[in-house]
N, C-alpha and C positions, 0 to 999 in steps of 0.2 A: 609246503612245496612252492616254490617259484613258478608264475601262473608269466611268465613272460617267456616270449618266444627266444631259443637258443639262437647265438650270434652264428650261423656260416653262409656260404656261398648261393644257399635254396633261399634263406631268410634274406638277402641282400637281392636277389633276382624278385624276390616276392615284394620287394618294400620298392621297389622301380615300379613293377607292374602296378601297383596302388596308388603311388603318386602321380604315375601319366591317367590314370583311370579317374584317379583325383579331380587331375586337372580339363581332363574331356567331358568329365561327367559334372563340375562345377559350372562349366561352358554348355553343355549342354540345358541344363534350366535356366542358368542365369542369360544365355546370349539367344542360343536358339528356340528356347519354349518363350522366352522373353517374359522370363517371372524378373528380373531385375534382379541385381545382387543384395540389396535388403532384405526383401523374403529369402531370398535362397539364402543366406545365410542365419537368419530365424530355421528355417525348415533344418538345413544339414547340421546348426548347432543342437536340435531337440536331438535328431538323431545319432549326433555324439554321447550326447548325454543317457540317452538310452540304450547305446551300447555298452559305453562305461558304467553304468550302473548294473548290466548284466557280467560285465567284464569283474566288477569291485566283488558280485556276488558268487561268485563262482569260487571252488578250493584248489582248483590246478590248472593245465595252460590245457586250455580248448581253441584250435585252432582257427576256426571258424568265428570266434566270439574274439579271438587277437585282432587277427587279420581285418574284423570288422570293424573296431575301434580305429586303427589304424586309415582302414579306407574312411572313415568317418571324420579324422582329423583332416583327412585329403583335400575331399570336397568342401568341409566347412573353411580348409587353412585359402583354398583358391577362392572362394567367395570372398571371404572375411579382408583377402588383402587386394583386392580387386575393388571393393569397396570402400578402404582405406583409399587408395591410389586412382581411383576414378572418380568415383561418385561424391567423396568428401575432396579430391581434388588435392591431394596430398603430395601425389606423384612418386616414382619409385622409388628417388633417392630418400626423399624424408619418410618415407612409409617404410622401407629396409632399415633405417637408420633406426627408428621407433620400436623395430621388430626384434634388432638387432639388441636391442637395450633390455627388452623388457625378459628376451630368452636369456642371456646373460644378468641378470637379477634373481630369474629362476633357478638356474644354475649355481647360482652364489647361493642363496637361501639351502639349496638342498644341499651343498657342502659341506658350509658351517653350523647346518644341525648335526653334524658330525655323524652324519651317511656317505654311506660310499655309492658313489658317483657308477659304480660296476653295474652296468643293468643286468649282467649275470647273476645277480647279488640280491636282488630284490624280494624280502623278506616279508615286509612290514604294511599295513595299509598306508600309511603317511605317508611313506618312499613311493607307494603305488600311484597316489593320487598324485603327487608332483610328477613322478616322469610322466604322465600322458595328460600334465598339462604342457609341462616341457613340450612332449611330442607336437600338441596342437599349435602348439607358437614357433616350433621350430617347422613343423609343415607352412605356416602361414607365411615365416621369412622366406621361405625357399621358394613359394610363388612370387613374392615382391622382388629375390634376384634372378632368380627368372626373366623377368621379365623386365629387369633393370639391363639384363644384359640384353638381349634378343628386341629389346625396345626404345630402350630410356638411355643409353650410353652415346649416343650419336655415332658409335663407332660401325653402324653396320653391319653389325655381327651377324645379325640375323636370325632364326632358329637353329641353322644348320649348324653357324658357329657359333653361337650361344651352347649348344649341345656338347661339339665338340672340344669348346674348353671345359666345360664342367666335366664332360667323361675322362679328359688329360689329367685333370685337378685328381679323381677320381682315383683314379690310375697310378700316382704318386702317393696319394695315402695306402694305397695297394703295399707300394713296395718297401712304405717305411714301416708299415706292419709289420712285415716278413725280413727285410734287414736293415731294420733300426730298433735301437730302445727304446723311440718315443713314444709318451705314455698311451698304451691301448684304449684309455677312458677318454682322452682328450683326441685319439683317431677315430676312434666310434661315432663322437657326438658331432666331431667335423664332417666324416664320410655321411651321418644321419641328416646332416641338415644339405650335404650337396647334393644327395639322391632326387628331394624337392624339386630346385632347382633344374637338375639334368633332368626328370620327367615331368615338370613345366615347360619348357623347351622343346624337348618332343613328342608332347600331347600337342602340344601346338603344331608343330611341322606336320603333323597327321592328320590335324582337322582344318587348318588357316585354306586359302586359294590360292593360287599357284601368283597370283597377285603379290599377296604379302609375303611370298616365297614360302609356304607349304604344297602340301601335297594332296587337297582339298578331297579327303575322304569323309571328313564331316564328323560331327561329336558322336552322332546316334552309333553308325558302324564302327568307327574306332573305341566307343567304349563299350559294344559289344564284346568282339576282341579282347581288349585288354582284360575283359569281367570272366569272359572264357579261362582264359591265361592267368590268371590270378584263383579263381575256382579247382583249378585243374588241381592244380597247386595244393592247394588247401586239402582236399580230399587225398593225395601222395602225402603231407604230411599225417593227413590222419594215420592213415593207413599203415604208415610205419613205427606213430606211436602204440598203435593196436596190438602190432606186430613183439616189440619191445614189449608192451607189458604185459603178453600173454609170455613171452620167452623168460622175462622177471618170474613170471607164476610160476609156470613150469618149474624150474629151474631151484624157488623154494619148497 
């Protein structure tokens, strides 16, 4: 059975709530507990890896063990390029560019094993283990443009607009989905790596000071919130797969 979450509208509101959670809760150890992006990215890589290793062991999608992975790629993707781009002094452009190259490698690699690229489709451990390394380097770019936009452009964009072009960008892949041909695989993995991005940008506008033009609620309460709102969640999909598979029984 395919142990990965179905593609729609609950899963797309769910995979935002994770990235901005990602992004406050990365911020919140590395900036505010002031553990440094080093450790914190030692600390949230173990805890990828031990989600993924309950995630590999498992025989069908448990929502709660998805979702986990998921938030675990978050927080490690916001460390890991925070520290690329700060600490090794990298900066946005060359740390995207580098991000940019290596998710695009992955992508090739898993093509021309002659898999398909359909995360609806995922069968096999091999295809497993590539897309949620996919996932973690595509969560990692999507902090580095993040914050290439809202920081690094000179353009001044800001949070606010930083957010709002990612949600426009957003918004377009929206409609070529629904009337255009272009390929569903290649809309998926573009809307997956912009969601990053748009909730790097407004984990920020929720936690920054009114200074650096947020809205100075701070990492601790905003990533309460957002873990509420992400939980809620989780528990509604249980719920209705419980609901489905007692309706499956029945029914046989």
């Amino acid at each position: 059975m395919n142990k990965i979450a179905q593609v729609t509208i609950i899963f797309w509101i769910m995979k935002i709530a994770a990235t901005t959670l990602g992004e406050t809760g990365g911020d919140l150890l590395a900036q505010t507990l002031n553990v440094g992006y080093g450790v914190s990215t030692l600390i949230f890589f173990g805890f990828f890896v031990v989600m993924l290793t309950a995630q590999l062991s498992i025989k069908r999608h448990i929502p709660i063990i998805y979702w986990g992975v998921i938030l675990a790629t978050s927080v490690a993707g916001t460390t890991m390029s925070d520290y690329m781009d700060r600490t090794l002094a990298l900066g946005y452009t060359t740390g995207s560019l580098i991000l940019v190259t290596i998710l695009l490698a992955i992508l090739a690699y898993w093509y021309f094993s002659g898999e398909s690229l359909n995360v609806n489709d995922i069968r096999t451990r091999k295809v497993e283990v590539i897309y949620w390394i996919a996932i973690l380097f595509s969560n990692t770019l999507g902090t580095a443009l993040g914050d290439f936009l809202s920081d690094g452009t000179g353009s001044n964009l800001g949070y606010v607009g930083g957010a709002i072009l990612i949600g426009s960008i957003l918004g377009i892949i929206m409609l070529a989905y629904y009337f255009t041909k272009v390929s569903r695989v290649f809309l998926f993995w573009v809307a997956f790596v912009l969601t990053r991005p748009f909730g790097a940008t407004f984990g920020d506008l929720l936690t920054k000071s009114h200074e650096k033009g947020g809205m100075q609620l701070g990492t601790k309460g905003s990533s309460i919130v957002l873990a509420a709102i992400l939980v809620g969640f989780i528990l509604y999909t249980s719920m209705n797969m419980k609901a489905t598979d007692s309706g499956i029984e029945e029914a046989a």
